[in-house]
Each structure stands twice: as structure tokens, then as C-alpha cells.
RODO-2510 file (C-alpha; in nm, 4 decimals, decimal comma):
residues 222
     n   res          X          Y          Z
     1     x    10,7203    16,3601     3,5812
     2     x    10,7970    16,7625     3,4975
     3     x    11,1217    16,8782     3,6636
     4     x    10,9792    17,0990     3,8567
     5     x    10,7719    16,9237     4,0553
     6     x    11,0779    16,6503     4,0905
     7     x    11,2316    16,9036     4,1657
     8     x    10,9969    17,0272     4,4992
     9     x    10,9974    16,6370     4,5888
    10     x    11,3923    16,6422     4,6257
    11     x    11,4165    16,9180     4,7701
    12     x    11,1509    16,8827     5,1056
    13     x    11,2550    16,5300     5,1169
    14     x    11,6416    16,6556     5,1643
    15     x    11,5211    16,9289     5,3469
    16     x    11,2914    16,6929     5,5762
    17     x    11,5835    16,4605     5,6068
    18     x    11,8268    16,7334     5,7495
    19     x    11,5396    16,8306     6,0125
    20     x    11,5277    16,4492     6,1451
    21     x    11,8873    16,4251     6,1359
    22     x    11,9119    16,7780     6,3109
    23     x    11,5980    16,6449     6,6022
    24     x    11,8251    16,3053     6,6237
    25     x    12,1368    16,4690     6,7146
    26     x    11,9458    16,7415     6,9772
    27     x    11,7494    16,4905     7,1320
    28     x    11,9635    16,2108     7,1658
    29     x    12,3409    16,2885     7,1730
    30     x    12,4667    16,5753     7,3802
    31     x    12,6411    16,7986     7,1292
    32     x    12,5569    17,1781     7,1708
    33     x    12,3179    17,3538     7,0238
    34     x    12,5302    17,5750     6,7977
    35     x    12,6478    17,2429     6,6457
    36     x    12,3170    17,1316     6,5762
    37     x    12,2514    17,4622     6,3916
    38     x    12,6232    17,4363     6,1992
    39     x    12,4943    17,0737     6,0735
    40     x    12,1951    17,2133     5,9714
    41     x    12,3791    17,5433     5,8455
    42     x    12,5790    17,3151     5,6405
    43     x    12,3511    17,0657     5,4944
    44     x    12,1152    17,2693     5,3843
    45     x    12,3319    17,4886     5,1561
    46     x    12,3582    17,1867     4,9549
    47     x    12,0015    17,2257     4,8211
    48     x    12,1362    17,4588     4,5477
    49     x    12,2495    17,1548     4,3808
    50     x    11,8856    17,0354     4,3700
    51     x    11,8260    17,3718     4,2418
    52     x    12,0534    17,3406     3,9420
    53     x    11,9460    16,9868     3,8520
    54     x    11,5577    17,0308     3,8623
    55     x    11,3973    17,4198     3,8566
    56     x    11,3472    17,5641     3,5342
    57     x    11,0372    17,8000     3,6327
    58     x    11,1035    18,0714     3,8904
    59     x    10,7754    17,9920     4,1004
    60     x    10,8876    17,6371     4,1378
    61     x    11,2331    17,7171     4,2395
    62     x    11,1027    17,9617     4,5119
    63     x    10,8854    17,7195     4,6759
    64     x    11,1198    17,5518     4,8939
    65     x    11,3549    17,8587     5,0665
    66     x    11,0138    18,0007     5,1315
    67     x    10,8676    17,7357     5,3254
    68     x    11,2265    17,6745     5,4589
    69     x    11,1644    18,1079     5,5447
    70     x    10,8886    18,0371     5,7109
    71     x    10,9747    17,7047     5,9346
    72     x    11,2599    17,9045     6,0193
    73     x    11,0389    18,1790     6,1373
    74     x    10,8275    17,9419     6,3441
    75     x    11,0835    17,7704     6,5236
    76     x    11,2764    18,1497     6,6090
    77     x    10,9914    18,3242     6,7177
    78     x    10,7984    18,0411     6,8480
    79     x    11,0916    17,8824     7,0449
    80     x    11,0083    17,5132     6,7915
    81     x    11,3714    17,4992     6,7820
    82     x    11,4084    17,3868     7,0698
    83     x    11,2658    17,0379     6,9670
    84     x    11,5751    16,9934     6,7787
    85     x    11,8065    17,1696     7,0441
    86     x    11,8491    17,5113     6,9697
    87     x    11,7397    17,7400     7,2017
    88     x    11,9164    18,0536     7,1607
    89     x    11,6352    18,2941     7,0198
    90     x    11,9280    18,5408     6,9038
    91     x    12,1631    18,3231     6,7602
    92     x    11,8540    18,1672     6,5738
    93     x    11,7795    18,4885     6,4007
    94     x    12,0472    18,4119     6,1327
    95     x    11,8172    18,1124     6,0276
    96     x    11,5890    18,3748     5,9024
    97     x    11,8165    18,5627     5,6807
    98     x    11,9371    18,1945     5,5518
    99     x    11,6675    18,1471     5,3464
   100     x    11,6359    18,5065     5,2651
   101     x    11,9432    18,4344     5,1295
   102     x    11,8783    18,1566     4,8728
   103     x    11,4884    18,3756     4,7901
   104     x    11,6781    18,6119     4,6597
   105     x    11,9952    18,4345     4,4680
   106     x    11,6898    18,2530     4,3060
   107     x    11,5743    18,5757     4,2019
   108     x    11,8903    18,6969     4,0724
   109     x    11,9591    18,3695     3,8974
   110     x    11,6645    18,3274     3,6880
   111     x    11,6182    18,6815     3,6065
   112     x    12,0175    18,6503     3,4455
   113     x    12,1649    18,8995     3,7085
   114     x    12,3826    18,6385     3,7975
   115     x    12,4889    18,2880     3,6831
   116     x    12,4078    17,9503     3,8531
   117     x    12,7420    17,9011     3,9099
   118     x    12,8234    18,2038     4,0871
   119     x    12,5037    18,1573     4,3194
   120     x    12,6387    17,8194     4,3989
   121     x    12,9869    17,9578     4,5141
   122     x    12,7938    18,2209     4,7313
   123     x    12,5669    17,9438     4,8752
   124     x    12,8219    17,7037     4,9512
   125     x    13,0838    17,9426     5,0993
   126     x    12,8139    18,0312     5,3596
   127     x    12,7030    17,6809     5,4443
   128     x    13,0447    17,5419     5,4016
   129     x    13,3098    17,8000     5,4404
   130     x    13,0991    17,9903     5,7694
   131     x    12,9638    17,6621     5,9022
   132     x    13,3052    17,4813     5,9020
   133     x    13,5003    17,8357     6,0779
   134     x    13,2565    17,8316     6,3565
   135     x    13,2643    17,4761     6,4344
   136     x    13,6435    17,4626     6,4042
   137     x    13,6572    17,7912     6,6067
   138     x    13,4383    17,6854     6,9245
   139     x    13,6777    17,3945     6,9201
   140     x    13,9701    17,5130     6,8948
   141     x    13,9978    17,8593     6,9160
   142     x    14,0928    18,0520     7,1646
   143     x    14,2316    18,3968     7,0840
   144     x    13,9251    18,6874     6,9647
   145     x    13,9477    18,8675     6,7122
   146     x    13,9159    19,2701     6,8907
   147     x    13,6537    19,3491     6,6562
   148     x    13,2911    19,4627     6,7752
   149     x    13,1209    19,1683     6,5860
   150     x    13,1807    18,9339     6,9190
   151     x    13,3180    18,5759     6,9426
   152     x    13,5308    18,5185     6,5952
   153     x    13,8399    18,4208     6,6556
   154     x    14,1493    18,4203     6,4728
   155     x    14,1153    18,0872     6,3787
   156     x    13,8048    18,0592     6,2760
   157     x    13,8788    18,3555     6,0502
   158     x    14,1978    18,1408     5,8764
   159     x    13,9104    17,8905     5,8518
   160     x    13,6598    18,0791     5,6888
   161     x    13,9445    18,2107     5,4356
   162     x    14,0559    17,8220     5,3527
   163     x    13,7186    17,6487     5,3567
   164     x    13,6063    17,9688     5,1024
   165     x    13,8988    17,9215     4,8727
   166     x    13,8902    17,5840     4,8372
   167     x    13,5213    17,5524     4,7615
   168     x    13,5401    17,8317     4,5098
   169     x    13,8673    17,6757     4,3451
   170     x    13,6731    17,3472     4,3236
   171     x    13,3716    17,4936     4,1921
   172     x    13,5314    17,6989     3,9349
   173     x    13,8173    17,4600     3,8095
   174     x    13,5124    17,2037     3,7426
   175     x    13,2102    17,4132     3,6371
   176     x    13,3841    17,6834     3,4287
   177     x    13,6171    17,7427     3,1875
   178     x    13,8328    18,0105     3,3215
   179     x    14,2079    17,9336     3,3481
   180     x    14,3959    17,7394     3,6317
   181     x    14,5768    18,1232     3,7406
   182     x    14,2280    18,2786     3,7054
   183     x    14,0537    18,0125     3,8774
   184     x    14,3398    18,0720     4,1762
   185     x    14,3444    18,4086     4,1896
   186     x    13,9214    18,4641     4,2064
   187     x    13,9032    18,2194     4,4343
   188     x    14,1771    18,3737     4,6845
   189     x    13,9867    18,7193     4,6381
   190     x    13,6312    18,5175     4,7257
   191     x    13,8544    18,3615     5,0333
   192     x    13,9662    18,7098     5,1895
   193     x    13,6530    18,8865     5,1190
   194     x    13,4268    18,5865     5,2710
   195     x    13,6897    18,5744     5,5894
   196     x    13,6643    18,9398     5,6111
   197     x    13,3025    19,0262     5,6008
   198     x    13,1853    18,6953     5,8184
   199     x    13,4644    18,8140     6,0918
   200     x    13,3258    19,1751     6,1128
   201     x    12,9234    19,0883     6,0714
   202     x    12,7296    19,0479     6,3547
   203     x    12,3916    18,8447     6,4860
   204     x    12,3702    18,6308     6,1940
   205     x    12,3590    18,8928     5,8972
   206     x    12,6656    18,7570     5,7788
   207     x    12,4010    18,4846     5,6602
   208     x    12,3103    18,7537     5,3980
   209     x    12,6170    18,9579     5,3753
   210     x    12,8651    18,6597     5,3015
   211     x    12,6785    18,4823     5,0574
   212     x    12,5836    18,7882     4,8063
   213     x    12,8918    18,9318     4,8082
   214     x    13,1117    18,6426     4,7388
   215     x    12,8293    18,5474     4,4533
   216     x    12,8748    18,9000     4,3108
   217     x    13,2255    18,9150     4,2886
   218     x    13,2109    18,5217     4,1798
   219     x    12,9672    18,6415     3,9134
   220     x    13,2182    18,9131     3,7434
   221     x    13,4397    18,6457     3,6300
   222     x    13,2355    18,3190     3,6086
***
């Protein structure tokens, strides 16, 4: 079987399995529905794996975050997500730019602007490092940040800044072949930057705003 077409199999069969999971968890447990969306949020950023392994033609790769575009856009302006428990319309917006998100690291990537690797670190510092902060903030944090952006709190922010490192530091030490110093210092850089821009970004932009900066800057060095 071509890659590519592996490759679309994998990917709505992981995406498919994150939406069941997702309806499973809204349906029958009694977690909120920002949860819900941070599971999702985080599961899905995984995909880029599947995009590494499998895509080597650009229409292929694109297939998936634009159907996952427009689900997204079904269950936002339709209210669908509420099926799977998430029924704040606004809040829901930053599902949208999600996907916008990956359409256009795809782009980048296979037209050489920047390198998988880089992508990767951009994707997975949104799902991981900006999923992980807000969960860990609604839990257990309690003092705001005074910014204008609403709701980020100074914990989630140290959160954000450690979950970003750390995946960046991983990603880098095992994927490239820049030195253990190098590999430190980029990824405390893609830390503060990711920390700083998802603290200060409102109504779910920071979906797009997080993710290409962090895969810019990743994609100077790596």
C-alpha cells in the first residue's frame, strides 16, 4: 500500500479514535467541558507524528487538518460539540485556528520553509505545552495574571514555560544534532517565548500564534 494513503488511514482512524474517546468522557463522566477540549487539544497534536512517518505528497498530507478544519467548523458554528460536551461557542473558536495551524505548517514544511522537526516542536508545544498549562491552571491556580488576555494565571504560565522546554529539549536532543548547551539554551528561548505569547493571546489565537512562532524560532537552529 503507497504511504500516502497509509498515511490518510492512520491518521482519521487516530483522529476518529480521539473523537470517541472525547464523546466517552462528555457523555459519560462529569469532567468539564474545557477538559474535554484540553484532551482533545492534546491528542490531536500528536498527528504530526503520523505526518512524519507516512506523507510524502503535499495533497495527501493536507487531507486530514482540512477535514479536521472543517469538523471543527461544524461542531463551533453548529453547536455539534456539544455531543461531546463542549458547549462554549467562544472558547470553541480556537478549534478552528487548530487546524489552521497544522494547514499551514504542512505548507511550510513541504515547500522547505521550515524543517519537519521544527514543525513538530511548534505542534507539540501547543497541544502539549498550552494543553497541559490550562489544565494544570483551572486546577490549581489561583492568582491572574493582570494582563487583558483574561483567565491565565501565574501558574499556568510557569506551566506553559516547563511543559515547552521540556518537549523542545526532548525533541531536539533526539531528532537533531545540535549540541547538549545548544539544545538547552533553544529550548529555554522556545519555553519563554511559548509562556509569553500563550499568556498575552486571547480567544484561542494563541492556537495560531504559539505554534508558528515557537516553529520559526525552532527552525533557525534545527
Amino acid at each position: 500500500m503507497d504511504n500516502n494513503i497509509a498515511g490518510l488511514i492512520s491518521s482519521f482512524s487516530f483522529l476518529g479514535g480521539i473523537l470517541v474517546v472525547a464523546f466517552a468522557l462528555g457523555k459519560y463522566t462529569k469532567i468539564s467541558s474545557e477538559t474535554v477540549r484540553k484532551i482533545v487539544h492534546i491528542g490531536v497534536s500528536n498527528w504530526w507524528f503520523l505526518e512524519i512517518a507516512y506523507f510524502t505528497q503535499l495533497k495527501y498530507a493536507l487531507v486530514g487538518p482540512i477535514v479536521f478544519l472543517i469538523a471543527n467548523s461544524l461542531f463551533t458554528f453548529l453547536n455539534w460539540g456539544k455531543v461531546i460536551g463542549l458547549n462554549d461557542r467562544k472558547r470553541n473558536y480556537g478549534l478552528i485556528y487548530y487546524p489552521i495551524t497544522l494547514i499551514l505548517l504542512v505548507f511550510l514544511q513541504f515547500n522547505g520553509v521550515l524543517s519537519s522537526l521544527a514543525c513538530l516542536i511548534g505542534v507539540l508545544v501547543m497541544g502539549y505545552g498550552d494543553g497541559l498549562a490550562a489544565l494544570i491552571g483551572m486546577k490549581w491556580g489561583k492568582k491572574k495574571l493582570p494582563l487583558p488576555s483574561g483567565g491565565k494565571t501565574y501558574i499556568g504560565a510557569m506551566s506553559m514555560l516547563a511543559v515547552s522546554f521540556l518537549v523542545s529539549f526532548l525533541l531536539i536532543l533526539l531528532m537533531s544534532s545540535l549540541s547538549l548547551g545548544m539544545a538547552f539554551a533553544l529550548s529555554l528561548l522556545i519555553g519563554f517565548v511559548a509562556s509569553f505569547v500563550e499568556a498575552i493571546t486571547p480567544l484561542g489565537i494563541d492556537n495560531l500564534s504559539v505554534p508558528l512562532l515557537c516553529a520559526f524560532l525552532a527552525g533557525v537552529f534545527v
